[in-house]
N, C-alpha and C positions, 0 to 999 in steps of 0.2 A: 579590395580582396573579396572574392564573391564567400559570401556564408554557406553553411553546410547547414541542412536539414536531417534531423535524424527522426525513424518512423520506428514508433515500437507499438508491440500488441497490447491488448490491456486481457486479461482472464484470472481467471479464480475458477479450483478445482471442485467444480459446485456445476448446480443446473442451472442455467442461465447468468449467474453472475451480476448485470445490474441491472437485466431485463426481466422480473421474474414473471413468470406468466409465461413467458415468451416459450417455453417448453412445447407448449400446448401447439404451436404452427407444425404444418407438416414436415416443411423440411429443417426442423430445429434439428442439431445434430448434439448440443450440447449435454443429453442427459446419457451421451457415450463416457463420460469426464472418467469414469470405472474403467476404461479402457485402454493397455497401452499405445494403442493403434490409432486413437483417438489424437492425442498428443505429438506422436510421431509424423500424425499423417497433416497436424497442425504446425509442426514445426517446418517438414518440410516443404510445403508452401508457403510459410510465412521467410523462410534462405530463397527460394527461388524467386522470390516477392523482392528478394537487395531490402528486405527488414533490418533494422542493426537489431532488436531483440525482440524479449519476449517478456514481460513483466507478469508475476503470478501473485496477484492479493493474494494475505487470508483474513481469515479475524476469529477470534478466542470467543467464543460467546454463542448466544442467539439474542434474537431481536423481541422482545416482551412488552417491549414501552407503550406500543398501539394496543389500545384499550384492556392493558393490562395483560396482554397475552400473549402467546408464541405460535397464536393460531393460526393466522396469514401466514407469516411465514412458513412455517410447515407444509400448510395449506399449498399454497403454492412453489414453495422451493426456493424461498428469500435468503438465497446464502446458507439453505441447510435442507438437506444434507452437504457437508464440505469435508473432502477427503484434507492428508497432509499436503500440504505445493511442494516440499519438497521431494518426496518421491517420485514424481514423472521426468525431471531434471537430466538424468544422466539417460535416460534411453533417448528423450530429445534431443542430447548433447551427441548420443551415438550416430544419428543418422543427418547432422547436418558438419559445417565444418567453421561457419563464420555466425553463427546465430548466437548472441550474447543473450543470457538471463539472468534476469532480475528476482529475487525470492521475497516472500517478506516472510517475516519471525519476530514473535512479541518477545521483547526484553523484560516484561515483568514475568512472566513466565516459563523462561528456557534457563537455567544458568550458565554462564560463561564459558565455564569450563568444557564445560559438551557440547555447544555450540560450536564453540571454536574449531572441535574437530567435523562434527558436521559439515561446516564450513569449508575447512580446508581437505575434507574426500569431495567433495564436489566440485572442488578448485581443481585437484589433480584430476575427475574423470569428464570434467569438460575442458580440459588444459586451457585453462586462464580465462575461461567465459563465463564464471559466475558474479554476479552482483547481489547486494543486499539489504532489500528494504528495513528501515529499523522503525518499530513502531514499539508505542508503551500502550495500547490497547485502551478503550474507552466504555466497554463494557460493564456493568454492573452485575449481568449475567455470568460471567466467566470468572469474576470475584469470587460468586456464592460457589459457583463450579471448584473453584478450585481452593477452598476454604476458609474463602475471608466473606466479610460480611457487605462490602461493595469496593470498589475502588481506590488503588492507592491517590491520595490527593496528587491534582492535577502535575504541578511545577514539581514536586517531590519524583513525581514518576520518570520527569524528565534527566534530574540529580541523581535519580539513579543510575540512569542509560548512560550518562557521562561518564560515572564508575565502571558503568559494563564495560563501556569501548577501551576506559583506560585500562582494563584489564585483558582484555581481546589485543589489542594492541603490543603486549606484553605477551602473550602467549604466541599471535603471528608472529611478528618484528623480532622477537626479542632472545627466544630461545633455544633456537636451533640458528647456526651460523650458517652460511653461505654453502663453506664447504666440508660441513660435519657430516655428510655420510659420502663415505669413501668409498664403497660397495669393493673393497680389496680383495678379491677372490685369492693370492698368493699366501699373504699377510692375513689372512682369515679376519681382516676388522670390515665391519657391514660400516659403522659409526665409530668417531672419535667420541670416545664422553667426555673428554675437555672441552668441547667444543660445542657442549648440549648444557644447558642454565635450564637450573631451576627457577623459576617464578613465583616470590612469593612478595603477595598483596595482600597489607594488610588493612581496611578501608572502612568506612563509615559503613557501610550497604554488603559488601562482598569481603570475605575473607579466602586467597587460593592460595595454594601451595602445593607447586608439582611440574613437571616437563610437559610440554604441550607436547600430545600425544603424535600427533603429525610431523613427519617430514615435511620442508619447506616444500610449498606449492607455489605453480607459476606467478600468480601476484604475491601471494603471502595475506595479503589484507584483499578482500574482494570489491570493487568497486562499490561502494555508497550511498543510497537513494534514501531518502526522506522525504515526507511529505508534510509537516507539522507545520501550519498558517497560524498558531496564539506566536505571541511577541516569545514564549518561552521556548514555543518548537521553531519557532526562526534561528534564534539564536545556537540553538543546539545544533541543528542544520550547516549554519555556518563555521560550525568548529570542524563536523564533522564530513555532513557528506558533500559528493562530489555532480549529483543530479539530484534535484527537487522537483518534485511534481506538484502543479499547482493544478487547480480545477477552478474558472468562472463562468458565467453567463454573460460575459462582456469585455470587449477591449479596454474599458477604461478599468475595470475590473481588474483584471490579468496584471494591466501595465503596476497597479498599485502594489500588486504583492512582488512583483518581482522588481519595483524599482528597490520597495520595499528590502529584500534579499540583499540586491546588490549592496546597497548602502551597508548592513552589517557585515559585510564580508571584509567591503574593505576596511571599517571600522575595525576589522577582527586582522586585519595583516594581510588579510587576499586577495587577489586581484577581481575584482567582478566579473570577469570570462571563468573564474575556478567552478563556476557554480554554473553546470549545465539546465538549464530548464526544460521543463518537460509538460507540455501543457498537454491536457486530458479531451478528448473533445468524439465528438460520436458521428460518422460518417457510412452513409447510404447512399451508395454508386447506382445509377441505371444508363442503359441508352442514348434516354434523356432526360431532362430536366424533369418534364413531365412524370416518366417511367422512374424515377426515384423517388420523386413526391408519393404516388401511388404503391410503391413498396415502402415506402415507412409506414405509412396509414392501415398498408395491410398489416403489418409487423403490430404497429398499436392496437389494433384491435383484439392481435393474440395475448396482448400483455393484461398485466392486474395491476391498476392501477392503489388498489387496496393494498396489496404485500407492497408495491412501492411507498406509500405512507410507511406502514409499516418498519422498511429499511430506514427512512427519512428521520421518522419519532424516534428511533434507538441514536442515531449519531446526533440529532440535536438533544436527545433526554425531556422531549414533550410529547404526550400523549393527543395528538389532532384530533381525537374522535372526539374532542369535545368542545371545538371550534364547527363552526359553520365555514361554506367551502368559500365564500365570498370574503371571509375576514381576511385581513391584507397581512403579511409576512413582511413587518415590520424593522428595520434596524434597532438594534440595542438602543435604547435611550431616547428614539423618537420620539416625542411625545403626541399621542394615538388616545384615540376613547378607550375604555374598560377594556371594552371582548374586540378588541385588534391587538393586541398585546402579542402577538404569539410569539417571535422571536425573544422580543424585548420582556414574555415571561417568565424567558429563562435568568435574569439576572440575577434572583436571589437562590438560583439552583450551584449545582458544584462550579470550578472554572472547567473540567474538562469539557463539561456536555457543554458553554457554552464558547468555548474555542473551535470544540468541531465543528460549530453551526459557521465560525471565524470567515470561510470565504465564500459563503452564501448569502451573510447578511452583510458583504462588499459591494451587492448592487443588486438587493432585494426591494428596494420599495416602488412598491406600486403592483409586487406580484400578490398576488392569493392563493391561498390553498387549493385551489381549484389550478390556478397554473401550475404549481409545483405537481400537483398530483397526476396533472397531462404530462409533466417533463419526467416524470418519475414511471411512463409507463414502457418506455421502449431507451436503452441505452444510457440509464441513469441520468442523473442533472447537469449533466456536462453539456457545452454548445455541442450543438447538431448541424454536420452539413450536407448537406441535400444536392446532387449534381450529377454529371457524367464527366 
């Protein structure tokens, strides 16, 4: 039975997204991202492309970690400035008709309650093309932003999203029946109120009580995506969603997180097909072979490979400026001289920051800061393929 390939976008409502620097080329078009015309005119080349979607990071925070500052980033445009991703959704939803989206939205920071509906007006004005990345945010920036003093502990963050979903869940599924709005223009009933529940949760983390504000939408629950590689965002993955995105620098790589996946899935009741994968990877078309080679290298040269450190330092929670470029980007636990340590420094740091490093130091040895810093400077550290 021949397999199916599915092709989705990667973007974030920002300048450049994982190429920063990249602005600076002449024909960048990305620092339109303010624009609805931008998105529209992105979408509908990405439906006439037979794309099945569109996937829109965000992330809660800025990037501070690289030598203590938010300067690069700034500097260059490292994920900030970054509008909401959900607001350009529904005008791209307007002008195509098969173009499925993916959103992401931090659960330490949105409550259920309003999400839900969020969620489900989007479900109704892209009739049943909306998906939802679920992320608990890894920032220490976006803590102090939003008035804690750093991060909720790693696995606790995850214990909570479980609460969010069981509560989302309840609010989609659970509260409005099938056929509670009657729209009876004779009989003057819009809705049956027997036939609309209240929800009320009462929980470690979340307390709601109240009708979910939406009428059912075409899925009700929006299709799933996760991205979390710690053993704790695996498992949560497996309970919940329905496509995982992994990101490596290598086949053997890749094969290990997603054998990885399957195995809890079915451990979890699943089939190992329920869990679509989604491998992240950076592609540069020409001519020819040659004529692609030569537009990456033009492409690198427009990039900063400094704001790329920069992005790097915030998701692993180490500071590079204070490594030499030759020092090796070691696995947790390898045992390395003193000042090679860099991965494996972070072991007495939180677990978040050293999970997010989780599918980088899956077939990190032997690279250096100095390769990380070349793959960091044009289409983030995902594999690159090069071709016609």
């Amino acid at each position: 039975m021949p397999r199916q390939i599915r092709f989705n976008a990667f973007d974030m409502n920002c300048v450049g997204h994982q190429s920063p620097g990249l602005w600076a080329h002449p024909r960048d078009k990305s620092w339109k991202y303010k624009d609805l015309d931008y998105w529209q005119d992105l979408a509908r080349t990405l439906e006439k492309g037979i794309f099945d979607g569109i996937f829109i990071a965000d992330v809660i925070g800025y990037y501070d970690v690289y030598k203590g500052s938010n300067y690069h980033a700034l500097h260059q445009a490292a994920q900030i400035p970054v509008n909401d991703p959900l607001m350009p959704i529904s005008a791209m939803a307007y002008v195509t008709k098969h173009l499925g989206f993916g959103v992401t939205v931090n659960t330490t920071y949105e409550p259920p309650f309003l999400l839900a509906r969020r969620m489900s007006t989007l479900d109704h004005l892209t009739k049943g093309r909306i998906g939802w990345n679920i992320v608990t945010g890894y920032l220490d920036s976006a803590a102090r932003a939003m008035g804690g003093a750093e991060m909720i502990p790693h696995d606790e963050r995850y214990d909570r999203a479980d609460e969010y979903l069981d509560v989302l869940y309840q609010l989609w599924e659970g509260s409005w029946q099938d056929d509670a709005v009657r729209r009876d223009r004779a009989g003057r009933v819009f809705a049956d109120p027997a036939k609309v529940r209240k929800v009320r949760h009462r929980g470690r983390y979340y307390d709601v009580e109240g009708y979910h504000l939406c009428e059912p939408s075409p899925q009700r629950t929006p299709v799933l995506f996760q991205a979390g590689s710690s053993g704790r965002g695996q498992a949560f993955a497996v309970r919940h969603a329905e496509c995982v995105f992994v990101s490596s620098q290598s086949k053997e790589g890749t094969r290990k997180l997603v054998d990885a996946l399957r195995a809890q899935a079915v451990a979890a009741g699943r089939a190992p097909g329920d869990l679509k994968i989604i491998m992240g990877i950076t592609v540069v078309v020409g001519r020819t072979q040659r004529d692609a080679q030569e537009k990456f290298a033009e492409y690198a040269r427009h990039a900063s490979p400094e704001a790329g450190l920069a992005h790097f330092a915030a998701g692993s929670g180490i500071d590079y400026s204070t490594y030499a470029p030759d020092d090796e980007l070691a696995p947790s636990g390898r045992s390395q001289g003193a000042g090679h340590r860099i991965v494996g420094a972070a072991r007495d740091r939180r677990q978040a920051r050293r999970d997010r490093a989780a599918s980088a130091r899956t077939d990190a040895t032997g690279r250096t800061l100095y390769d990380d810093r070349r793959r960091s400077r044009a289409g983030g550290r995902r594999a690159t393929v090069l071709g016609r």
